[in-house]
N, C-alpha and C positions, 0 to 999 in steps of 0.2 A: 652418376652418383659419386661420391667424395668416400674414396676407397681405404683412405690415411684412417687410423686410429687417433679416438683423444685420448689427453693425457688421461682420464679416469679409467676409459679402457687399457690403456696398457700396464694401469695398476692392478685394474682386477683381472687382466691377463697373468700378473707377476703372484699375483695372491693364489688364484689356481694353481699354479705351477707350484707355489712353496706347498702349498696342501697336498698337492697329489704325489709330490717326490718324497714326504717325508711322515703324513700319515698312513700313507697306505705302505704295508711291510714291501721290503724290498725283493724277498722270497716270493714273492704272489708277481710281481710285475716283471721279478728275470723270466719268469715262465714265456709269457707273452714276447718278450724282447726274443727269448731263444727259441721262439716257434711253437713252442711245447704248448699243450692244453692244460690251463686251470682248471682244480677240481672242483669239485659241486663245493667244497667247504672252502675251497678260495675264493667264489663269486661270492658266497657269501656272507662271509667276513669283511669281501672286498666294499659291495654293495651297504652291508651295517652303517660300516662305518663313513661311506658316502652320506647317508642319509641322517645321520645325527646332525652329521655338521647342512643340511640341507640338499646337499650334490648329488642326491640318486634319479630325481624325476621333478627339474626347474621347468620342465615342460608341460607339467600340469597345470590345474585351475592352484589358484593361493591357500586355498582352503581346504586343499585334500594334500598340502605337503609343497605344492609347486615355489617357484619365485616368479616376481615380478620382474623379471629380468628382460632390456631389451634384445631385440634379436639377435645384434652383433652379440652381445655378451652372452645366450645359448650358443655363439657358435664359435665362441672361446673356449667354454666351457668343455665342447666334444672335440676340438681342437688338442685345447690341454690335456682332457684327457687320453685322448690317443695317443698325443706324443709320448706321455710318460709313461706309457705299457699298462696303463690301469686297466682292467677289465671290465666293460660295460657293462653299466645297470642291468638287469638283464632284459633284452629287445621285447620279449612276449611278454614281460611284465608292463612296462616300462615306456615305449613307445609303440605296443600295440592294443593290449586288451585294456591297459591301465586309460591311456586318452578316453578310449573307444566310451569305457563305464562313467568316466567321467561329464563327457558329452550328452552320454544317451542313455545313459542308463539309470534306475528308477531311485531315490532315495537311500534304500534298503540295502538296493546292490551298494553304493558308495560307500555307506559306511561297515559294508561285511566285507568289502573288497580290498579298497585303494590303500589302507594302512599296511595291513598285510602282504598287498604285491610290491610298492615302496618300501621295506626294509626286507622283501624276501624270506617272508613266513610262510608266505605259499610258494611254487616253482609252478609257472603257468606253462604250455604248450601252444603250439597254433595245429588248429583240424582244422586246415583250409585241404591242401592240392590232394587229388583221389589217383590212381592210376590210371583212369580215361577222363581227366578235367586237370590240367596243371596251367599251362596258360591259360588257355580257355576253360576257366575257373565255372565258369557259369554255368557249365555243361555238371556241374558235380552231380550225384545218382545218392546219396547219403540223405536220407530221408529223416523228416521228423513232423508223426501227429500226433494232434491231441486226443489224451484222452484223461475224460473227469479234470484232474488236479495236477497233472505229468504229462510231458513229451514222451513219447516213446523216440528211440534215434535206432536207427539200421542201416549201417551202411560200413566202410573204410576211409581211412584217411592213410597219407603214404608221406613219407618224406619229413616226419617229424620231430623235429630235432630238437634233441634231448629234453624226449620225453621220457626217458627212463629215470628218469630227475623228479617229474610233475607230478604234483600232487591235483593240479585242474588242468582243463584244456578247452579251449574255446573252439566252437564249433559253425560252421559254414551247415544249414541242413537246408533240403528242399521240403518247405513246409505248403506249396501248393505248386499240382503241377500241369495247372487247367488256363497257366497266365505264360507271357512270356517269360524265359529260363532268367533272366537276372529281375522279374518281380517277385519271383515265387519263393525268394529266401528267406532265412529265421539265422539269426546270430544265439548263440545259445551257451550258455556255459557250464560244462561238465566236471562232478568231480570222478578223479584218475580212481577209485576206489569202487565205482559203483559197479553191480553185477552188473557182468554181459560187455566189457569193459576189457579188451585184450591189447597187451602190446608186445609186438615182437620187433628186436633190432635188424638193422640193414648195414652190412659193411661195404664202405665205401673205396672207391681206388685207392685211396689211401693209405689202408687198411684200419681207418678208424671207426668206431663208432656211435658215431651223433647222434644220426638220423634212424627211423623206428616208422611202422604199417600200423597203425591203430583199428582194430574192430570192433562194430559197435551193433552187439546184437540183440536186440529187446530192450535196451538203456532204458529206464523210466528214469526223469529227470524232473524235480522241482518246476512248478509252471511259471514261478518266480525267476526261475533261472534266465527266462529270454529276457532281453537287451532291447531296451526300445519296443517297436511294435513289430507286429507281423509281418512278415514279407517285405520287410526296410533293410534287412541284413544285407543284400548288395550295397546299399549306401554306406551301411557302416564298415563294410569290407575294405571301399575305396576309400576312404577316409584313413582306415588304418595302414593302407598299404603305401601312402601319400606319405604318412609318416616315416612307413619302413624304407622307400628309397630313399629318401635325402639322408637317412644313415647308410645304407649300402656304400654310400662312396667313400667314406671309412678314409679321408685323406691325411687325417692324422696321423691314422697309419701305415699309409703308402708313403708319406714324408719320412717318418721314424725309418723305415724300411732302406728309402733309399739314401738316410744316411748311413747306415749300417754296411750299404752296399759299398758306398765311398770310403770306408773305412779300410774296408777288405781288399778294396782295389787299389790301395795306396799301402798294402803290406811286401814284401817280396818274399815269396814262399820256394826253396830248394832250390834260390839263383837262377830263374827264370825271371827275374824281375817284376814290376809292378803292370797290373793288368790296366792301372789306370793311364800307363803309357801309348796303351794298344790305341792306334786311334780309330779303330772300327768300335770297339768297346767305348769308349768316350764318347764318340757321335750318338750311341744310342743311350745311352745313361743320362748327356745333356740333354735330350728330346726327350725321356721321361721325366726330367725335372723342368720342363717346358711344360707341358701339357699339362704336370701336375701345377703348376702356376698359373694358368690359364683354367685349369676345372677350381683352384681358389679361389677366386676372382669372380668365377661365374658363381659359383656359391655363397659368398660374400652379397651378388646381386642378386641371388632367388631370397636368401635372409632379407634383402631389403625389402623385397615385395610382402614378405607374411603379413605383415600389418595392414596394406590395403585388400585384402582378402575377407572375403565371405566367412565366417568364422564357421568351422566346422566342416570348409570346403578345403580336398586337398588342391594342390597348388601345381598342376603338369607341368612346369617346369623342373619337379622333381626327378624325370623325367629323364632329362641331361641329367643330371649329378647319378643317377644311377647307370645309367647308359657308360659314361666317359668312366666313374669311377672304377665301376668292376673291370674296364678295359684296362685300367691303370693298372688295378692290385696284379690282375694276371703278371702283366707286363714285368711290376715289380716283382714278383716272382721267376719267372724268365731269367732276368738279369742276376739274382743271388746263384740262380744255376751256373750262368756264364762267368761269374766272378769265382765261384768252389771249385768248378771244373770238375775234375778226374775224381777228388775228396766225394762229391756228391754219391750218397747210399740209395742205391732202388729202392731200398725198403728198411725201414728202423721204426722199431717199437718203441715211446720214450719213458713208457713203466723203468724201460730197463735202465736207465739213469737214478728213476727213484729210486731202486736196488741197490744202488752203489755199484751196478759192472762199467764199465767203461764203453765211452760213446766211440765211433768210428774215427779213423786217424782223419787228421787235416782240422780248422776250424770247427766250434761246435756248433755252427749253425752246419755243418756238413748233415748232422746228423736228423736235422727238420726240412731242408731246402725239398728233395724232394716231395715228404706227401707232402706241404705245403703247397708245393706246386700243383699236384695232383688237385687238392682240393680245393686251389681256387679255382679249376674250370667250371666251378656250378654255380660262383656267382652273377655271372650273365646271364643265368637262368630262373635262380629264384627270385620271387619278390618280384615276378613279374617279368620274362623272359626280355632281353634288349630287344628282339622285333618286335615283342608288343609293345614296348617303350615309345618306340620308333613310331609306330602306329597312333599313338595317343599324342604325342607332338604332331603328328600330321593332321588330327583330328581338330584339335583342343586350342593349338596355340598356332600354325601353320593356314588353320581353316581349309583344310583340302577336303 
């Protein structure tokens, strides 16, 4: 395939950029640049005002908010906005439960849902991974029957991130368990309010906290609330999570990152001169800006393919881009460590910035490098662990 941009795309590559560097406040996107987490009212804001101008969810159908945008130009779109520290539509709105209703879901859902998750009236969550079903999702034990005019739900959800945010939550439940484990599913959507309905946080290596254990004990839930029909919720599982890799690989961001890294290694800090001299340092910094040029490229050609696709089938080559990316973000994480060196803090809390105390000596990314690091070691785990990645290219696209 013909990998050059036309001239119309690199206008509307140039019109993204002007939008994103100059609409969206500049106090919302340094967060992101310096590592730090955006608040619930920075996604926000950030999100609003995406979606006036159309930029929150171009990946929907045209008529619940989307564009008519061809592929390259969605992959300008997450491009642009990663480089310029925008903070994503939000994922559980956005490109998982938002598609999924769109697809599959009944009339009623569309128009009580999709406006509201597109400018972020609602805060959705994902109730997929349990603590004895994370990769092996199918395995989940989170039950939901009917009765009269309601589900009833019983069971945990684990790992869910920020949920302490959501006002809904999308649910994985075993609504029969007399079939094989990936027939026997129901997609279901809950709201965060309903009795029997418990969340508790989880702190993470990092010492942040994202991610939250949901319980769900006696939930009587709307019979309206499920998604399609019964026992289809594995399909629409993998349909949504098809969505969720090909954003895990977040290259926009690993780009932005490792220029940030180049910046740092071309400073000279207390006459020890420049790190980007080192040439064990440089050999490894050139080979992640290899790779990351080479997982461009591949993503460039998985965009090329969506169009010849089954509509509504996700696409295992999503597969690699999740696989290579999370391998990258680590990576780029790694190297901000080797480039801070000694500056780098065990542990920083970055409230303490919004206080006005002062960050740790050296560079102020000293003050994010580590839990950042800490916390990308789980993205080769969510969203579908890298050996099961690996397993579904061997299956899907390998034919083994």
């Amino acid at each position: 395939m013909d990998l050059s941009f036309t001239a119309e795309e690199r206008a509307f590559r140039q019109e993204l950029r002007d939008f994103f560097h100059t609409a969206i406040p500049d106090r919302i996107r340094r967060k992101l640049r310096e590592g730090l987490h955006p608040s619930r009212e920075d996604h926000v804001e950030s999100q609003q005002i995406l979606n006036a101008r159309g930029f929150a969810v171009p990946n929907w159908p045209v008529e619940w908010g989307g564009q008519d945008w061809s592929p390259i130009q969605h992959y300008l779109w997450q491009d642009e906005l990663q480089q310029a520290s925008v903070p994503h539509p939000l994922p559980f709105n956005c490109t998982m439960v938002g598609p999924v209703i769109a697809q599959f879901g009944s009339l009623a859902q569309k128009q009580r849902f999709l406006a509201r998750a597109a400018n972020l009236d609602d805060w959705w969550c994902q109730g997929f991974s349990e603590p004895g079903a994370g990769s092996d999702l199918a395995s989940l034990r989170t039950t939901a029957k009917r009765d009269g005019d309601a589900w009833v739900i019983d069971g945990q959800k684990t790992w869910t991130t920020l949920g302490q945010y959501a006002e809904w939550i999308f649910v994985l439940a075993r609504t029969d368990s007399s079939v094989k484990k990936q027939q026997g599913i129901s997609f279901i959507l809950v709201d965060m309010k309903t009795p029997g309905v418990t969340l508790r946080p989880i702190q993470t290596i990092d010492g942040g906290r994202e991610v939250n254990e949901v319980f769900f004990d006696n939930v009587r839930v709307p019979a309206e609330n499920l998604v399609g029909e019964v026992n289809k919720g594995w399909d629409y599982a993998k349909f949504l999570l098809g969505n969720e890799r090909t954003g895990i690989a977040r290259i926009g961001i690993s780009k932005a990152r490792v220029t940030r890294i180049r910046e740092l290694a071309c400073m000279e800090h207390d006459g020890d001169g420049r790190l980007i001299d080192n040439t064990e340092f440089r050999r490894k910094l050139v080979s992640v800006e290899v790779e990351l040029k080479a997982l461009e490229m591949t993503q460039l050609r998985v965009v090329a393919q969506e169009r010849h696709l089954e509509k509504g089938k996700p696409n295992p080559m999503s597969s690699v881009l999740k696989i290579k990316g999370s391998e990258l973000q680590q990576a780029t994480t790694e190297l901000m460590m080797d480039v801070i060196g000694p500056y780098v803090a065990p542990f920083f809390d970055e409230h303490e910035l919004e206080f006005g105390n002062e960050p740790p000596i050296g560079p102020l990314d000293a003050a994010t490098a580590a839990p950042l690091y800490f916390n990308m070691r789980k993205v080769s785990i969510y969203g579908g662990s890298n050996e099961i990645q690996r397993n579904i290219l061997a299956k899907a696209v390998l034919g083994f």
